[in-house]
VOPAGU-2260 file (C-alpha; in pm, 1 decimal, decimal comma):
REM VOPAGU-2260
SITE   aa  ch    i         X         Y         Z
SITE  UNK   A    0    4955,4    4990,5   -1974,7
SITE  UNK   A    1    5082,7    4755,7   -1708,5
SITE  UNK   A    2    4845,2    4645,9   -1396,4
SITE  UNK   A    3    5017,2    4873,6   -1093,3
SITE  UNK   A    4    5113,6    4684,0    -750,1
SITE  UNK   A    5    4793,9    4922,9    -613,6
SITE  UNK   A    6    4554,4    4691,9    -865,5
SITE  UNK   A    7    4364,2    4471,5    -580,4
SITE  UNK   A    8    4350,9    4093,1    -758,3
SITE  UNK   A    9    4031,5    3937,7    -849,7
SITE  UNK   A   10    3790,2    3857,7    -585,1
SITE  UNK   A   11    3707,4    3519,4    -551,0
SITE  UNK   A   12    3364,0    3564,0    -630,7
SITE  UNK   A   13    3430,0    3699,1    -978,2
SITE  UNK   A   14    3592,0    3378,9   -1074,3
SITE  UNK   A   15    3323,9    3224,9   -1275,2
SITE  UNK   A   16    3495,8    2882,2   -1337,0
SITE  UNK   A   17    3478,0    2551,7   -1167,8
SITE  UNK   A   18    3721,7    2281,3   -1234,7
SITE  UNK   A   19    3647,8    1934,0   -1170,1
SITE  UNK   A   20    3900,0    1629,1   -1271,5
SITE  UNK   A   21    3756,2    1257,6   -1326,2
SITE  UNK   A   22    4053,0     986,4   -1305,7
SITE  UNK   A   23    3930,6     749,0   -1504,7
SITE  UNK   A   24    3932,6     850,2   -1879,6
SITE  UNK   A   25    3692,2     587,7   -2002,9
SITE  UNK   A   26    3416,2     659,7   -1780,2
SITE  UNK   A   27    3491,3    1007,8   -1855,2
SITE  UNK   A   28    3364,3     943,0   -2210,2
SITE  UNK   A   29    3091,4     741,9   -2107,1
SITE  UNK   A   30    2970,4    1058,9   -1861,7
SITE  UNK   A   31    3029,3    1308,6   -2173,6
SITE  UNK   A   32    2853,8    1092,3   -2361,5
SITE  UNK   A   33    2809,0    1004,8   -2786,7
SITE  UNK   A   34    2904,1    1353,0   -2935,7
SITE  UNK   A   35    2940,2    1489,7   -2589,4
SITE  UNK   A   36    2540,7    1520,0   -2547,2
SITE  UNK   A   37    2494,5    1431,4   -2192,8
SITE  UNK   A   38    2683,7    1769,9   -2109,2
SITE  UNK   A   39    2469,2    1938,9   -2420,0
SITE  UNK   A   40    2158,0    1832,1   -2173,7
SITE  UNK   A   41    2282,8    1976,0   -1867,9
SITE  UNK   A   42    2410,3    2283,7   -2003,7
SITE  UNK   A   43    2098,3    2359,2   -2156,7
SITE  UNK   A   44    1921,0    2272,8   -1807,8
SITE  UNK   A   45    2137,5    2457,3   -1639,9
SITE  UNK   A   46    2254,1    2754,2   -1849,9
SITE  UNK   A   47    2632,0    2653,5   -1801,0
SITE  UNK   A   48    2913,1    2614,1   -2025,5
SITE  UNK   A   49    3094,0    2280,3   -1954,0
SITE  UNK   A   50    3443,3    2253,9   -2141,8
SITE  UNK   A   51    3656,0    1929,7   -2138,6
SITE  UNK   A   52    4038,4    1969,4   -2070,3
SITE  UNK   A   53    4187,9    1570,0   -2115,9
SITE  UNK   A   54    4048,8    1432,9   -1824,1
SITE  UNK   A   55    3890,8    1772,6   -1656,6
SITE  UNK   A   56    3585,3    1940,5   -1678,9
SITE  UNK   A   57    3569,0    2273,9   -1649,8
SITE  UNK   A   58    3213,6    2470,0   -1550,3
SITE  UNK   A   59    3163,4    2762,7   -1664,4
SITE  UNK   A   60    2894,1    2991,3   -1505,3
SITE  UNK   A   61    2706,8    3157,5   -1229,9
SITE  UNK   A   62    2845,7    3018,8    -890,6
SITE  UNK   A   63    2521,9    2918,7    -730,6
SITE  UNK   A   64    2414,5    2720,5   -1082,6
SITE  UNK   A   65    2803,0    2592,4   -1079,3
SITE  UNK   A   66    2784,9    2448,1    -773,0
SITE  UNK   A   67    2490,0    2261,0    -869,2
SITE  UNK   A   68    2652,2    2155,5   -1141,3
SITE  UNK   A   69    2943,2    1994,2   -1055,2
SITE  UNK   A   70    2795,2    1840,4    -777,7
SITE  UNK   A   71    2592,5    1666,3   -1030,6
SITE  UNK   A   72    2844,5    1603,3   -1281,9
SITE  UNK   A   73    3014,4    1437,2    -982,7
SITE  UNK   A   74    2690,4    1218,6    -897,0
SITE  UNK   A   75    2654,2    1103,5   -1214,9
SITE  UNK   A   76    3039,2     979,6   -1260,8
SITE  UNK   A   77    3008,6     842,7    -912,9
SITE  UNK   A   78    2671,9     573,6   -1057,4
SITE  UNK   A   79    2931,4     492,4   -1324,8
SITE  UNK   A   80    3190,6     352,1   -1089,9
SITE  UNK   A   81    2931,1     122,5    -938,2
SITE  UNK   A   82    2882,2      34,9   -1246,1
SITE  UNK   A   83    2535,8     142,4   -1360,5
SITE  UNK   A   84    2496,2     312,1   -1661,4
SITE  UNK   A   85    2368,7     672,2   -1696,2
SITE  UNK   A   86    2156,8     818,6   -2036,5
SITE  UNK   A   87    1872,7    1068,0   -2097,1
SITE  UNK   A   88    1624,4     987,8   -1856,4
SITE  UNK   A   89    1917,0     939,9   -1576,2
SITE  UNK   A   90    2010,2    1250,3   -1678,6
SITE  UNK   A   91    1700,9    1438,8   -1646,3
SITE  UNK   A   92    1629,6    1249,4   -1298,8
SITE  UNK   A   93    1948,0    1397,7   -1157,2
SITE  UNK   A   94    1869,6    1742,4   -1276,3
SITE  UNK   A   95    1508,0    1685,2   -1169,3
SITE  UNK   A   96    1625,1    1603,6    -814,0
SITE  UNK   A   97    1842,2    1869,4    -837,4
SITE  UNK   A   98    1617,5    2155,2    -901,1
SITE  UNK   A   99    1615,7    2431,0    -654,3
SITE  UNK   A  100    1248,8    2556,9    -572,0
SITE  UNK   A  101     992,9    2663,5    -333,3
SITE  UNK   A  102     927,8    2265,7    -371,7
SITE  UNK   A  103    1254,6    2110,8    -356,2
SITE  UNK   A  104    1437,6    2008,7     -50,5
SITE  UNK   A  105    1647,5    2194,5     166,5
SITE  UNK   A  106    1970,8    2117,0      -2,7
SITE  UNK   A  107    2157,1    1992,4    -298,2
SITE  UNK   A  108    2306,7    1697,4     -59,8
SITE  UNK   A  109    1982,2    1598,5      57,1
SITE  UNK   A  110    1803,8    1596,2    -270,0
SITE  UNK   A  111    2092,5    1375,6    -450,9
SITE  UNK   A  112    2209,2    1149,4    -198,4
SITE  UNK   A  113    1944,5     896,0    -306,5
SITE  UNK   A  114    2080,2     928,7    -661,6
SITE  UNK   A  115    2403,7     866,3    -525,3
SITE  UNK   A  116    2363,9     601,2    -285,7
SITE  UNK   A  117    2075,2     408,3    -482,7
SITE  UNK   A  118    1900,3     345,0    -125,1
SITE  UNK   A  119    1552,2     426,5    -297,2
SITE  UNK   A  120    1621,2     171,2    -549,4
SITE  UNK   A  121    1390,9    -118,2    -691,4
SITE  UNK   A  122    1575,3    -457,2    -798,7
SITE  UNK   A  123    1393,1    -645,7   -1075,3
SITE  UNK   A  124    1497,5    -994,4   -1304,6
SITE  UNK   A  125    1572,5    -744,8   -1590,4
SITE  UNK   A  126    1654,3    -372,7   -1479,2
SITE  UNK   A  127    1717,8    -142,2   -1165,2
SITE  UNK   A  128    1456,1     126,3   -1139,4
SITE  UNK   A  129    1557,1     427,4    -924,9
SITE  UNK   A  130    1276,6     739,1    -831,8
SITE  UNK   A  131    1276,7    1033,7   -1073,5
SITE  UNK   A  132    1164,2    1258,9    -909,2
SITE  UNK   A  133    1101,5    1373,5    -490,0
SITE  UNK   A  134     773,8    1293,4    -535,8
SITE  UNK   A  135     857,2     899,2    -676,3
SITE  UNK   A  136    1079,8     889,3    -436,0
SITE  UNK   A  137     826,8     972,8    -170,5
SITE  UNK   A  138     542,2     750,3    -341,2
SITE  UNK   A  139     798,9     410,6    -321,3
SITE  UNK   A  140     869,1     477,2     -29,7
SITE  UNK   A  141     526,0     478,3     106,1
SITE  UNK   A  142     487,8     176,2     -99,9
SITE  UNK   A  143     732,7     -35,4     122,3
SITE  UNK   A  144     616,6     107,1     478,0
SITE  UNK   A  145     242,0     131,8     421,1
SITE  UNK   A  146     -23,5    -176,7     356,1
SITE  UNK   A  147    -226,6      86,0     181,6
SITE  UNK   A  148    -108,8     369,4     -33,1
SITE  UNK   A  149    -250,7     579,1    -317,0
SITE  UNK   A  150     -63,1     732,1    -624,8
SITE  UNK   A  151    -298,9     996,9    -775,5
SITE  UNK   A  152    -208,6    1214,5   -1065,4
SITE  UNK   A  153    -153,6    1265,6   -1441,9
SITE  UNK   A  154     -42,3    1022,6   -1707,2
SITE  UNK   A  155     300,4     956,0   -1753,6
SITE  UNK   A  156     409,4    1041,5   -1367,7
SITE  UNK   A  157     526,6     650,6   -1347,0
SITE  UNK   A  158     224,5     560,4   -1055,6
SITE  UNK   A  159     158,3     216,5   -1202,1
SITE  UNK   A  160     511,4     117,3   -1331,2
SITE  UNK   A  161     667,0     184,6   -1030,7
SITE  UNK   A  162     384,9      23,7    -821,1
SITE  UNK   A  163     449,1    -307,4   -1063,3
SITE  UNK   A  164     828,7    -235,4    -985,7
SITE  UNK   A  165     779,6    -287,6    -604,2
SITE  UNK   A  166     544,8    -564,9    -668,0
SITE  UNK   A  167     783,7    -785,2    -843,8
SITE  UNK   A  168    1060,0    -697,6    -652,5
SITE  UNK   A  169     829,8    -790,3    -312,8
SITE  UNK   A  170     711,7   -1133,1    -536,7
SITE  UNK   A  171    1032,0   -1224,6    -666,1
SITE  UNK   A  172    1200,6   -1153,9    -268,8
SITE  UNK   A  173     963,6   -1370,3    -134,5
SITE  UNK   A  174     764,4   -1145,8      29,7
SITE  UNK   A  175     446,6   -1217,0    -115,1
SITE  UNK   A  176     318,1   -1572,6    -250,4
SITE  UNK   A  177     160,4   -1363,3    -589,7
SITE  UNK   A  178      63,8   -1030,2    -738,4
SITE  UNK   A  179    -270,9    -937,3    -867,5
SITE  UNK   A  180    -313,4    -653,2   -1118,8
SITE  UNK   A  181    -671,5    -501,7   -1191,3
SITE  UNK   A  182    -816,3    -230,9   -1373,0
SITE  UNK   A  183   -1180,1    -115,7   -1434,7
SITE  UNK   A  184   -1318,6    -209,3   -1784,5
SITE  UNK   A  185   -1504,1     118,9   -1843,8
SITE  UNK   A  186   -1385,4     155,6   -2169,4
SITE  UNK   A  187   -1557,7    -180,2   -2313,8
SITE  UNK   A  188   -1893,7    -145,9   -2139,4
SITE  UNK   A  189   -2158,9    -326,6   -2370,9
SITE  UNK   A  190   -1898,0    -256,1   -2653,1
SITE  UNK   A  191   -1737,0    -587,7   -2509,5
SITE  UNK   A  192   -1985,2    -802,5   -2652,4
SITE  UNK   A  193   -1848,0    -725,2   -3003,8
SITE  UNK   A  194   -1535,8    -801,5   -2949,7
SITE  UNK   A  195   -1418,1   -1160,0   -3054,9
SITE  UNK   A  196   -1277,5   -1407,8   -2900,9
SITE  UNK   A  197   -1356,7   -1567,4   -2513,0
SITE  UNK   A  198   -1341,4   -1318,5   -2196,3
SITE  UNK   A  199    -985,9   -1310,8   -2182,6
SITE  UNK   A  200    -980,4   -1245,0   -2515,9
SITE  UNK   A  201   -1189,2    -938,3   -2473,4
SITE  UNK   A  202   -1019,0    -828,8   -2198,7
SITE  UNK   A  203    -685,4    -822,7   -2226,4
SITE  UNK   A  204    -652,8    -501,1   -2439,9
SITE  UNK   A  205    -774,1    -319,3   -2142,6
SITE  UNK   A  206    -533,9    -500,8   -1967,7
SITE  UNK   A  207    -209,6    -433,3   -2204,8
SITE  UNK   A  208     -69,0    -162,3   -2005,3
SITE  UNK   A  209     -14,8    -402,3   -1698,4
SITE  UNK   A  210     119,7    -630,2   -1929,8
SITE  UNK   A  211     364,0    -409,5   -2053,1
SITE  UNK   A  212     479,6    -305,9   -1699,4
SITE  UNK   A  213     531,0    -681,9   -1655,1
SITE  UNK   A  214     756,3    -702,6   -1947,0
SITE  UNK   A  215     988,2    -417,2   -1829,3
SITE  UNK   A  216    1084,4    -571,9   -1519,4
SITE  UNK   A  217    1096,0   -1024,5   -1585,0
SITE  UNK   A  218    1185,1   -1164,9   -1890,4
SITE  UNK   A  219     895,9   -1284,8   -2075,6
SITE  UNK   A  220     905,8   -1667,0   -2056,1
SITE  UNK   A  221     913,5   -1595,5   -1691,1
SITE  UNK   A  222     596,4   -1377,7   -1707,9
SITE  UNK   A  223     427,5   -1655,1   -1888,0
SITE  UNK   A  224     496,5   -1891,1   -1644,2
SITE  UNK   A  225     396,7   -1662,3   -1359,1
SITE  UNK   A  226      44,3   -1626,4   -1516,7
SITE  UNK   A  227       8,3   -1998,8   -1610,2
SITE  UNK   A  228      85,4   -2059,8   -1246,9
SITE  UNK   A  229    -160,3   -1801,4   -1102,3
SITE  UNK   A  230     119,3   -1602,9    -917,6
SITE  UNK   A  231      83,9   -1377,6   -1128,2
SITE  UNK   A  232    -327,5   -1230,1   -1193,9
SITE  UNK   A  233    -430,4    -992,0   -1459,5
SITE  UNK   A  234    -782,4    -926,1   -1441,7
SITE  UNK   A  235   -1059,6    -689,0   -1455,0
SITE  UNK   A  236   -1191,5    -486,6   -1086,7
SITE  UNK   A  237   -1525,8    -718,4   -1209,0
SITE  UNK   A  238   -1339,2   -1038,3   -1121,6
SITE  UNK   A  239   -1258,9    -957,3    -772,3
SITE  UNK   A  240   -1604,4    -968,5    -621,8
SITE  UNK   A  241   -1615,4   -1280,3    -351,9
SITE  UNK   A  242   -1229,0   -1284,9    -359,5
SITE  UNK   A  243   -1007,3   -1249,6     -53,1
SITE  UNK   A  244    -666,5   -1189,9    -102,8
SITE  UNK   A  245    -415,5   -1282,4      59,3
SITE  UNK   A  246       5,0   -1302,2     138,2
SITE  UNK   A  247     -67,0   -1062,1    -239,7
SITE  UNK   A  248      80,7    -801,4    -344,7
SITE  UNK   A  249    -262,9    -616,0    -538,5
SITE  UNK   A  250    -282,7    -318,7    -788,4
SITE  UNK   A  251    -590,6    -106,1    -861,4
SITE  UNK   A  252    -506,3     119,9   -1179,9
SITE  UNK   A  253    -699,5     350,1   -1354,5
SITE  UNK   A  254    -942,4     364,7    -999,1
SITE  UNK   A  255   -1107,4     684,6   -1143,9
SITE  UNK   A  256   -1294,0     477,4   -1354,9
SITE  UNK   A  257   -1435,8     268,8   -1072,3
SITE  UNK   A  258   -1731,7     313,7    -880,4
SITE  UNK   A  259   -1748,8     396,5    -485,3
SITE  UNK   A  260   -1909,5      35,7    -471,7
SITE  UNK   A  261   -1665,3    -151,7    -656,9
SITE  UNK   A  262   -1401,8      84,7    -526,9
SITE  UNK   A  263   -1557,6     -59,9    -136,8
SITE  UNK   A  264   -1529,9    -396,4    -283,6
SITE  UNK   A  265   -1136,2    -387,0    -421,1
SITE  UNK   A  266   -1056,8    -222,9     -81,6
SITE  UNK   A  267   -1223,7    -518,9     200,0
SITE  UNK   A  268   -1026,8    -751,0     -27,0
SITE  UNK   A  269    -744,2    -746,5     139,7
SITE  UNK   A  270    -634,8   -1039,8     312,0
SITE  UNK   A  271    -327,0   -1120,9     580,0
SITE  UNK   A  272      19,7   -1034,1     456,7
SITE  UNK   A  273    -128,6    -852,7     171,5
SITE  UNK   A  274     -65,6    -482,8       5,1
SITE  UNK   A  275    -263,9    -264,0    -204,5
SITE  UNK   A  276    -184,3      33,0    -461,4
SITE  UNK   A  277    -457,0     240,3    -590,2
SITE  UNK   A  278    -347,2     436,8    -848,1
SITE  UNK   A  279    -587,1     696,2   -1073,1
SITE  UNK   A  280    -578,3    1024,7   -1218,5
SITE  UNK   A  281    -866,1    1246,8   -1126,9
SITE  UNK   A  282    -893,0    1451,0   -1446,6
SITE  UNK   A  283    -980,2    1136,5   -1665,2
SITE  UNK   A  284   -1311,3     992,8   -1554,0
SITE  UNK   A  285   -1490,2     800,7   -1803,2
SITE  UNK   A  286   -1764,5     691,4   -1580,0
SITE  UNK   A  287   -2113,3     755,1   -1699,9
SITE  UNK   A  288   -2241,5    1137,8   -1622,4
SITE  UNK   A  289   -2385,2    1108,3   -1265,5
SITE  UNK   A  290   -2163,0     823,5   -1124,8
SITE  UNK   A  291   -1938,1     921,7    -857,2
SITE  UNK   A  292   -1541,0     817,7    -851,0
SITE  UNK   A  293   -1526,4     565,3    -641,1
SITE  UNK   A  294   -1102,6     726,3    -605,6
SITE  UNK   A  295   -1261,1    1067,8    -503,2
SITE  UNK   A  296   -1494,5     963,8    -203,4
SITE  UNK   A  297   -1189,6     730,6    -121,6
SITE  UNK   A  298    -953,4    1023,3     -77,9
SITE  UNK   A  299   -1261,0    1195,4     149,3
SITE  UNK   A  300   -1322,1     893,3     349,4
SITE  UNK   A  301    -973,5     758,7     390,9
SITE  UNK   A  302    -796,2    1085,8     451,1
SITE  UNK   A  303    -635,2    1052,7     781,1
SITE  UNK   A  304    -694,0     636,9     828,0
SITE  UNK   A  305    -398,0     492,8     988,1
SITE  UNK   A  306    -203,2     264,6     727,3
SITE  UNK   A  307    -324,5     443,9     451,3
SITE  UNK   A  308     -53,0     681,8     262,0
SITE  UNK   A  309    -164,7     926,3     -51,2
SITE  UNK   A  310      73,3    1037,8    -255,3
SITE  UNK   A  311       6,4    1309,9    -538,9
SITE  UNK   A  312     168,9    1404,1    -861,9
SITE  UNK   A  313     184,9    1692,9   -1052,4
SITE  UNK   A  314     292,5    1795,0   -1418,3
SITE  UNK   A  315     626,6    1865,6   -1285,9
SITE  UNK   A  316     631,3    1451,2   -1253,6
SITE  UNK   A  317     570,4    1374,1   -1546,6
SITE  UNK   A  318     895,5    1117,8   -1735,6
SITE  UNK   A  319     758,6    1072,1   -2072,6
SITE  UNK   A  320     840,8    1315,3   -2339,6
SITE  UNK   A  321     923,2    1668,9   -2204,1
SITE  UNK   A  322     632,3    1788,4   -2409,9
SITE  UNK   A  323     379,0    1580,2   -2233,7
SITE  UNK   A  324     441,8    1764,6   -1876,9
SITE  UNK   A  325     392,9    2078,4   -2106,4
SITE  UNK   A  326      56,6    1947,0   -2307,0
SITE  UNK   A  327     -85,0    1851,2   -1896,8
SITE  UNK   A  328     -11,8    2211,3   -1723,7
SITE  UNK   A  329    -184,4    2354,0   -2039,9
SITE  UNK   A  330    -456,4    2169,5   -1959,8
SITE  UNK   A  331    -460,2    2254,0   -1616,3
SITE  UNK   A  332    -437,2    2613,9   -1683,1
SITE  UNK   A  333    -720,1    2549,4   -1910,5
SITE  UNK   A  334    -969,2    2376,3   -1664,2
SITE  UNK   A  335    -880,7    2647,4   -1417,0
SITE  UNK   A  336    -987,1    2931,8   -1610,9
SITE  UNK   A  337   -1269,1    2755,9   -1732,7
SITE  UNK   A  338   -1356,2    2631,9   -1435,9
């Protein structure tokens, strides 16, 4: 039976298939990706279909998620162009910053033009680090305007790597004449005594994580010769005491675990030209039972300080392993009902 010239075509709306064409064949492949798995990754975020036709793509779903889509597909193939290289964790940035939500941004545009336009970018010796997320994105830039800012949440939300990011790219610009990194000791205690070796020796395992940060961002000859040159400080919060520092670009991690004292102390350190980033997470005290956080009563006495920015992470920030965003909001849930 034939289709009758009363048969009204198609609406537009039932036409469940978006067509998108990339010029270039080779970045084509390299936005497909080995075994075509970059598209696996964003059809399974997404709950598209996404077909290759030669030098096409075709998306196949609902309208509102194509949209999305292809406007990300098109992202994505635009970073290649410039030259940068895409992979998982781009990936799951672009789809992260491309979530719709009661948190997200008002529009797709917004949320991915600083994916597409790299203006919230951080230029080390070694890499390019871009924000992951809205609320990275918020956190660096509070890190450029502000002398003061604060990165509080769960592991794995990238508070101290991209606080080390900015530092080296402020130390290596010439904005600052050094960069000090500190963290609280809690961990060794009177168990430090036991350790061998001399004081650095003891110390730098508590340290390693800084260290590592370091290593992402300069080569490592370089980082050596930063250290033996004192431009670049690695050193427990004990160590600052006395100290003023100045024309320094100065990191606090793991405040939790420092006192309201020597949290007072780090603080009236800074010097002229200087910055500071505290960074903690709030569910991982190891302070003695009965010691106060010296990174909660800062939050209660700092709240509303001109200068000063605070920037907060959630599970949802997390850009480790998908499962560790999933292991913290169990957690959360956890302490809630307990709580």
């Amino acid at each position: 039976m034939g289709i009758s010239a009363l048969t009204p075509p198609p609406r537009s709306d039932e036409i469940r298939e978006t067509l998108l064409e990339f010029p270039d064949n080779r970045l084509l492949i390299d936005l497909c990706g080995e075994f075509d798995r970059n598209l696996a990754q964003i059809e399974h975020a997404m709950g598209v279909h996404i077909l290759r036709r030669g030098n096409h793509l075709a998306v196949v779903g609902p309208a509102e998620a194509r949209g999305q889509v292809a406007a990300l597909l098109q992202t994505l193939y635009g970073r290649l162009e410039t030259g940068r290289g895409i992979d998982a964790g781009e990936i799951d940035a672009a789809l992260r910053l491309a979530a719709t939500g009661p948190e997200a941004p008002a529009s797709l545009d917004e949320q991915l033009e600083m994916f597409a336009s790299g203006r919230i970018e951080i230029r080390t010796r070694k890499k390019q680090v871009e924000p992951r997320t809205e609320a990275q994105k918020a956190y660096v830039k509070n890190l450029f305007q502000n002398e003061l800012a604060f990165g509080i949440g769960p592991a794995g939300t990238g508070k101290t790597y991209l606080a080390v990011a900015v530092g080296v790219t402020m130390l290596i610009g010439g904005h600052v004449d050094r960069m000090i990194l500190s963290r609280p000791a809690v961990e060794a205690g009177e168990r430090l005594g036991f350790l061998p070796g001399d004081m650095k020796e003891k110390v730098d395992p508590y340290m390693q994580p800084l260290y590592d940060a370091l290593n992402d961002f300069l080569p490592a000859k370089q980082v050596l010769k930063l250290i033996e040159d004192k431009r670049i400080e690695i050193a427990p919060l004990a160590f600052m005491r006395g100290r003023t520092l100045a024309n320094a670009f100065c990191v606090l991690d793991e405040a939790q675990n420092a006192t309201t004292m020597q949290m007072k102390m780090f603080l009236t350190r800074l010097g002229e030209g200087s910055r500071m980033v505290i960074t903690g997470d709030r569910t991982q005290v190891d302070l003695p039972r009965g010691v106060n956080s010296g990174l909660s009563d800062a939050e209660r006495i700092l709240d509303g300080v001109k200068g000063i920015s605070f920037n907060y992470f959630t599970a949802k920030d997390v850009v480790r392993h998908p499962l560790v965003a999933r292991i913290i909001a169990a957690y959360d849930r956890d302490d809630g009902a307990t709580g």
